[in-house]
C-alpha positions in Angstrom: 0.0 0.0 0.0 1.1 3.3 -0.6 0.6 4.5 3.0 2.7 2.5 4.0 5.5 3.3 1.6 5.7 6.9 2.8 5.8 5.9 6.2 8.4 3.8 6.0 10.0 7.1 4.0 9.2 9.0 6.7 10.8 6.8 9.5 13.8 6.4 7.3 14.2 10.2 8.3 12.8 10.4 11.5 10.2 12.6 10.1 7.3 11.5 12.5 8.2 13.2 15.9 5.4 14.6 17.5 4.4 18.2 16.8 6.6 18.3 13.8 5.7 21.1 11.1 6.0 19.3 7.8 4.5 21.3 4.4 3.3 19.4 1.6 3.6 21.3 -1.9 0.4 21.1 -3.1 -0.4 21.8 -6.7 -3.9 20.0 -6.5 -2.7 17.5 -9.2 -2.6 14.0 -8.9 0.8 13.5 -7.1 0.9 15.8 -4.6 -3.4 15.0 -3.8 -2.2 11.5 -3.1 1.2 12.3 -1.0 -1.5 14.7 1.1 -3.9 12.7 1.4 -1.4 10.1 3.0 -0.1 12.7 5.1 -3.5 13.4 6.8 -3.9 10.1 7.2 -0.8 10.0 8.8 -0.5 12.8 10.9 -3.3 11.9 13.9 -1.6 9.4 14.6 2.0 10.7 14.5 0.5 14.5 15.9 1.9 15.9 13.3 1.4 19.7 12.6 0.7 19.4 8.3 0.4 22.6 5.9 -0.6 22.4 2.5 1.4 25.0 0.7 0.2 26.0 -2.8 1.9 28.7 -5.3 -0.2 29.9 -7.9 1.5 30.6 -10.8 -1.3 33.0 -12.6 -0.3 31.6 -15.9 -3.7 30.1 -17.0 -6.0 32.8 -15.5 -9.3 31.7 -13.7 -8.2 28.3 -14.6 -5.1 29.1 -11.6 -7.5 30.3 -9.5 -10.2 27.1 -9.8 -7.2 25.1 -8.8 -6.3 27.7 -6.2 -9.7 27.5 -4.5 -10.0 23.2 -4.9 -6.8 23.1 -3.6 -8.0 25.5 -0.5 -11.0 23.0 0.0 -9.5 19.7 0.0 -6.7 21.1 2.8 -10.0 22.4 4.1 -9.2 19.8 7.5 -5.5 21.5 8.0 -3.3 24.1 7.3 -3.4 25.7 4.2 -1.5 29.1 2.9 -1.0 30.0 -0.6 0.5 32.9 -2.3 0.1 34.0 -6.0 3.2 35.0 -8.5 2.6 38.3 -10.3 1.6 38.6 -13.3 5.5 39.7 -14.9 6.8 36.3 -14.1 8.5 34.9 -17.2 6.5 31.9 -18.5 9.4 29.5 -18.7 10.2 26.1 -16.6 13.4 27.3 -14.9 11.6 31.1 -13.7 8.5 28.9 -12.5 11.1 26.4 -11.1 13.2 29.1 -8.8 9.6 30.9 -7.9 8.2 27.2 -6.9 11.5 27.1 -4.6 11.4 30.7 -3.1 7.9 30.0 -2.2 8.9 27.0 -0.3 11.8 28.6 1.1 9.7 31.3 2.3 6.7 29.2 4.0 9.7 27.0 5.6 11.0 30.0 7.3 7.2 31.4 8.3 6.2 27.8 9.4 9.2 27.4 11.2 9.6 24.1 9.2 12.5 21.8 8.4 10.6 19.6 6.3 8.8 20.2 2.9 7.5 17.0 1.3 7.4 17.1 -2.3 5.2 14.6 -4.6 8.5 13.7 -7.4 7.7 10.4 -8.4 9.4 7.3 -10.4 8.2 8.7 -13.9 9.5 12.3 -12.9 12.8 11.0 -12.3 13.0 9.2 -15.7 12.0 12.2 -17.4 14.9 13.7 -15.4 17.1 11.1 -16.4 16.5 11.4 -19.9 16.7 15.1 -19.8 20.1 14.9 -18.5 21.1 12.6 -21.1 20.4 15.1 -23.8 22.1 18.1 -22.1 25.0 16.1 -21.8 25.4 17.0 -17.5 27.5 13.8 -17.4 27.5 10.9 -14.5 26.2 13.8 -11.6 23.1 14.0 -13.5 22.3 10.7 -14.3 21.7 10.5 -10.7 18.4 11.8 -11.4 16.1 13.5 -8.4 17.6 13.2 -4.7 15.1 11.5 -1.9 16.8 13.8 0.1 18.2 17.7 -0.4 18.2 20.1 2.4 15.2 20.5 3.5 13.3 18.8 0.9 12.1 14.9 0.9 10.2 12.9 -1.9 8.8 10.2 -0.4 7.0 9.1 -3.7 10.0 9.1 -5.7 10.2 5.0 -6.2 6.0 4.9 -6.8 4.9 5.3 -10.3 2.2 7.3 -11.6 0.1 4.5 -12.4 0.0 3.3 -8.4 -0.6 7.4 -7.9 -3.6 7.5 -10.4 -5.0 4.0 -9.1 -4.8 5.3 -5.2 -7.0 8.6 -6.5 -9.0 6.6 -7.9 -9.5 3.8 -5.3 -10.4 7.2 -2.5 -12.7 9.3 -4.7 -10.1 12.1 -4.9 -10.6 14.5 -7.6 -7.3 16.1 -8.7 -6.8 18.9 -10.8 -5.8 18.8 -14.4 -3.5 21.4 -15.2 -4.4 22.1 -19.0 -0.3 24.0 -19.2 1.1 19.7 -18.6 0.0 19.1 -22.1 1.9 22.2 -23.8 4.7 20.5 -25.8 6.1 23.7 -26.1 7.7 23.0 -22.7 10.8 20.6 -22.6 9.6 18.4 -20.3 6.1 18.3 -21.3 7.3 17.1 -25.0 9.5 13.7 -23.7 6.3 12.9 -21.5 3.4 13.8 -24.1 5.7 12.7 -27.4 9.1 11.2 -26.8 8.6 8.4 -23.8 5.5 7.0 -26.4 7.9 6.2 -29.0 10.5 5.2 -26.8 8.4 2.6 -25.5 7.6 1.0 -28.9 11.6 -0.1 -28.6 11.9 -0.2 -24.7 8.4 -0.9 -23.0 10.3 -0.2 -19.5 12.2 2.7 -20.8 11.0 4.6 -17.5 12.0 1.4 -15.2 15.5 1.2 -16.8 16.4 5.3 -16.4 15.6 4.4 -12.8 18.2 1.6 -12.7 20.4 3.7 -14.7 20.1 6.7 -12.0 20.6 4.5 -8.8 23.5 3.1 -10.8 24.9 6.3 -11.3 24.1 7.3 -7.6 26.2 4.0 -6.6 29.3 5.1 -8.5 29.1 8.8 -7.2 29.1 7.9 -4.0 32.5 6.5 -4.6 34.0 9.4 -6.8 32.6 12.3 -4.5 34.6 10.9 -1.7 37.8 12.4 -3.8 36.0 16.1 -4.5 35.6 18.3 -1.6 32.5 20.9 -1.6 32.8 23.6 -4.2 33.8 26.1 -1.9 36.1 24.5 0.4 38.7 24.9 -2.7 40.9 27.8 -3.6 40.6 28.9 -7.1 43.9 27.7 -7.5 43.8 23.9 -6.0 40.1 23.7 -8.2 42.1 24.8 -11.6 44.4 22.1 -10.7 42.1 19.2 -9.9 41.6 16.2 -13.1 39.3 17.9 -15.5 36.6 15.1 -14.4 36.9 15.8 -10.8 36.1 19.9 -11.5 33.0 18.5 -13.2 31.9 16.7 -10.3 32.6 19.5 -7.4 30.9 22.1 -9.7 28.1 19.0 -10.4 27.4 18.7 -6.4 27.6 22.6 -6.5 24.4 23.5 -8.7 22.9 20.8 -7.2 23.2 21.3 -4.0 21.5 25.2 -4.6 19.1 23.2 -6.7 19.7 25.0 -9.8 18.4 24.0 -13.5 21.5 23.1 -16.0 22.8 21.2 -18.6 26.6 20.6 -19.7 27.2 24.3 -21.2 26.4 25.6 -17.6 28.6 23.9 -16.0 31.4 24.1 -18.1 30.7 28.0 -18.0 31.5 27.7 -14.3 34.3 25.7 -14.5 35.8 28.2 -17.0 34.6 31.2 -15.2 36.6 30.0 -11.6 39.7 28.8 -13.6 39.8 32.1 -15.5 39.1 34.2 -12.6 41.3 32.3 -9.7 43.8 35.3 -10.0 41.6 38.2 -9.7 42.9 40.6 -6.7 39.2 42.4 -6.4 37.2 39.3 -7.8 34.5 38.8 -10.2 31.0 37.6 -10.4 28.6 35.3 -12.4 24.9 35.3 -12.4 23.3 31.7 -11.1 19.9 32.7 -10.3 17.9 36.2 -9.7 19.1 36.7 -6.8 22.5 34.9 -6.2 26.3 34.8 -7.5 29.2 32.8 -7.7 32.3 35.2 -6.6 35.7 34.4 -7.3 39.2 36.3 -6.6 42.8 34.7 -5.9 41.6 33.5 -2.4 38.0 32.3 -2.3 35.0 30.6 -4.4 32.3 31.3 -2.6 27.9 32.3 -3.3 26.9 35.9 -2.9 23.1 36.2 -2.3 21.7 39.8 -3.6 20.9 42.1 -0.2 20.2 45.7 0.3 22.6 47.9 0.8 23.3 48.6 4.6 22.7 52.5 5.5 22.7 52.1 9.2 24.1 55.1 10.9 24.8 56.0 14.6 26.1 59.4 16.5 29.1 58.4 18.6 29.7 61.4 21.5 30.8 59.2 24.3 32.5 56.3 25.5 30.4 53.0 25.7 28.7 50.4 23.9 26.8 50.7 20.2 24.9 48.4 18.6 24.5 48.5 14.9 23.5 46.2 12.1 24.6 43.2 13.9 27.8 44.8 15.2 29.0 45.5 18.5 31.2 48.8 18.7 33.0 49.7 22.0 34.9 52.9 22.8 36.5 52.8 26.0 39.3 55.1 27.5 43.1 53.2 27.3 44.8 53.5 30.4 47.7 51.9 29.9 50.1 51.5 27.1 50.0 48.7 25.8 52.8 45.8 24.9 51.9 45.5 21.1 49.8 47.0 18.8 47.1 45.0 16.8 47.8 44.8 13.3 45.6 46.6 10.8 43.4 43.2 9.5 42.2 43.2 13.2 38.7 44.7 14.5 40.3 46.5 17.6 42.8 49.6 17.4 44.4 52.1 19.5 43.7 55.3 18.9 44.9 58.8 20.3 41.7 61.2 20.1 41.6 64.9 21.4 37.7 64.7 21.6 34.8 62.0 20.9 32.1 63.3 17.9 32.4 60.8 15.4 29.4 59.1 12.9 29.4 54.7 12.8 28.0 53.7 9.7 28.4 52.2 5.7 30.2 53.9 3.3 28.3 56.7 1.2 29.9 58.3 -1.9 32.4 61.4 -1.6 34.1 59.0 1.6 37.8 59.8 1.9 40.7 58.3 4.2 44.1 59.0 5.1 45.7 55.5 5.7 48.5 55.0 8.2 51.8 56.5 7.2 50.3 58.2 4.0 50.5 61.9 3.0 47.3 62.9 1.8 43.9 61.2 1.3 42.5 59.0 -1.0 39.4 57.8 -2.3 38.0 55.1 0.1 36.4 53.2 -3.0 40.5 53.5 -4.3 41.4 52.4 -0.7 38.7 49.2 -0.4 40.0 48.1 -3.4 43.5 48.3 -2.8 42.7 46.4 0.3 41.4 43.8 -1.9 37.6 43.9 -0.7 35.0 42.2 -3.1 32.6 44.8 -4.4 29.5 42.6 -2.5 30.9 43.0 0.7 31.6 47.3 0.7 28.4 48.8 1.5 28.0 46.8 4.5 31.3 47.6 5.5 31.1 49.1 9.0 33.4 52.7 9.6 34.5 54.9 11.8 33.6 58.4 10.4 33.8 62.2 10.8 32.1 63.6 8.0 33.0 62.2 4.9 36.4 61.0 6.3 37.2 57.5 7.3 38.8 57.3 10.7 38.5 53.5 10.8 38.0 50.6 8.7 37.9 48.2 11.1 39.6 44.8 10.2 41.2 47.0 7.4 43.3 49.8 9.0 43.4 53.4 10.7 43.7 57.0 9.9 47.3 58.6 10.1 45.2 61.5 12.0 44.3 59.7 14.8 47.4 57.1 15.2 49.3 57.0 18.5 51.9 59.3 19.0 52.6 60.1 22.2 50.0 57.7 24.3 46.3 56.3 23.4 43.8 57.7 24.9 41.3 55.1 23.8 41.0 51.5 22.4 38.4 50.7 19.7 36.3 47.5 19.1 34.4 46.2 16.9 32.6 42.9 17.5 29.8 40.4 15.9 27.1 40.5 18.0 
């Protein structure tokens, strides 16, 4: 019985605890009616705390919105929350792909959930297979759809449609038929609708033997990932000098570990893009999704996630204790000197003030500094980059000001105008809170 395949699934993870909160994605169609079904079968027994989450794409009109509201009244017995995509979404599988994602991300975080079941099943992850094949994404992506990633869990994935349609059937569930599954326009739509049909004139299993193929593959990986380290745990350098198969397998676990649609080209575009870029001083960029970035200089790889800029500002006139954006600053008088002082990469300094009026906050344009042992000022965009600090990470940079003049950058350095000459008069500090 199917009920009793996702909760074996579900023991497998210790996913029944009591007063869990798990969230199915519900579309209303047949594989995700019959995974919630299950799961409200399931969850007296287990106490578990279930949301329906559905994401209405508004690409079909009042049709979305019928599937909307049956979706609303068959979760009618639990939770159910649902949010609707404006209407400038681009009608393409990887924009409604990332948007499906964000949403879940997003009810995860509002839930306060760990868990979000999704309905994948055993012809999904042939199709996935198959896709694969065509775009070339090598051993990786033979391994079709993970049971497990992050928070996300398919207990479904080994049942095939036809045990999904028979199980509606058999409990009088009436699923929605989303008209958009049957547009062969759509990639994945055309090898389900056209290609799998002709396959099976030469392969009647075709869709059981992409599944051996993808545990197969999943076997082997296993093995090989052992040798490749997560993407950015490497230098640029040490990546540029790993086998050529081994890059394709770190930058393989990569994508899919930020569950990101690609094919061969993008990841040899990554590949490329780190090894040409691993001795940039100030670092470059390259677009993954919307919203995130890989970044890599001569030191890091590393995912940048799109944020808005930092203009926190506070009015320093005494000694004590600031908070700001997630900082801790201290002031406090120096009454001793001391045996050594810090070095400039350090977020304490010593400074010799005649006077405290001074302005904590993120860079703004017009900034200036006068670094130690310098004559004259300089730009402090000229002085961040000369300090080698990737353009994501400068307007939450956190400074010491007086007017448009940099006094400190902590972790960076000080200002020749208020350096130690005869005795500080105060130690600075700048902590995570």
């Amino acid at each position: 019985m199917l009920i009793d395949t996702v909760k074996s699934f579900l023991e497998k993870y210790d996913l029944l605890m009591p007063e869990s909160n798990i969230l199915v994605a519900f579309s209303g169609g047949y594989d995700s009616m019959c995974l919630l079904d299950i799961m409200q079968k399931l969850a007296p027994e287990y106490r578990l705390n279930l949301y329906a989450i559905h994401l209405n794409h508004n690409w079909r009109g009042k049709e979305s919105d019928r599937e909307e509201e049956n979706c609303k009244k068959f979760a009618s017995g639990i939770n159910f929350y649902s949010e609707k995509l404006p209407p400038d979404i681009p009608h393409t599988e990887t924009a409604a792909r990332e948007a499906r994602y964000e949403f879940f991300e997003r009810c995860a975080k509002k839930f306060k959930s760990k868990t979000v079941l999704t309905a994948h099943n055993a012809n999904d992850n042939a199709e996935t297979v198959y896709y694969r094949m065509l775009k070339g994404t090598g051993l990786t992506g033979l391994e079709g759809i993970q049971e497990k990633r992050g928070i996300y869990y398919r207990p479904l994935l080994e049942v095939y449609r036809a045990e999904i349609e028979a199980y509606c059937k058999e409990n009088h569930l009436t699923p929605n038929i989303d008209s958009s599954n049957f547009d062969t326009n759509y990639q994945r739509n055309k090898i389900r609708c056209e290609i799998f049909p002709k396959l099976k004139e030469f392969s009647p299993d075709i869709e059981k033997n992409l599944n051996k193929i993808a545990k197969s593959a999943q076997f082997a990986n296993k093995i090989i990932e052992k040798k490749v380290k997560k993407l950015e745990k490497y230098t640029p350098d040490e990546f540029s000098k790993l086998d050529e198969f081994l890059q394709t397998t770190a930058v393989h676990k990569f994508v899919r570990r930020l569950n990101l649609d690609y094919d061969r080209k993008k990841i040899d575009e990554i590949t490329q893009f780190i090894i040409a870029n691993r001795n940039s001083k100030s670092g470059r960029t390259c677009s993954l999704t919307k919203n995130k970035w890989l970044f890599v200089n001569n030191k890091n790889i590393s995912v940048i996630t799109k944020t808005a800029k930092n203009i926190s500002e506070i009015q320093i006139k005494n000694t004590g204790i600031y908070e700001i954006s997630g900082y801790r600053f201290i002031i406090e008088p120096c009454t001793q000197m001391p045996e050594k002082f810090p070095p400039d990469n350090e977020y304490a300094a010593y400074a010799e003030l005649d006077g405290i009026d001074f302005t904590l906050r993120t860079r703004k344009d017009g900034d200036i500094i006068q670094p130690l042992g310098v004559q004259g000022t300089k730009k402090l965009k000229k002085y961040l980059m000369e300090k080698q600090i990737p353009k994501h990470l400068r307007d939450n940079q956190i400074f010491l000001c007086r007017n448009s003049e940099i006094l400190w950058a902590p972790g960076l350095g000080i200002n020749d105008k208020i350096k130690v000459v005869n005795h500080p008069t105060h130690v600075l500090k700048l902590e995570k809170r």
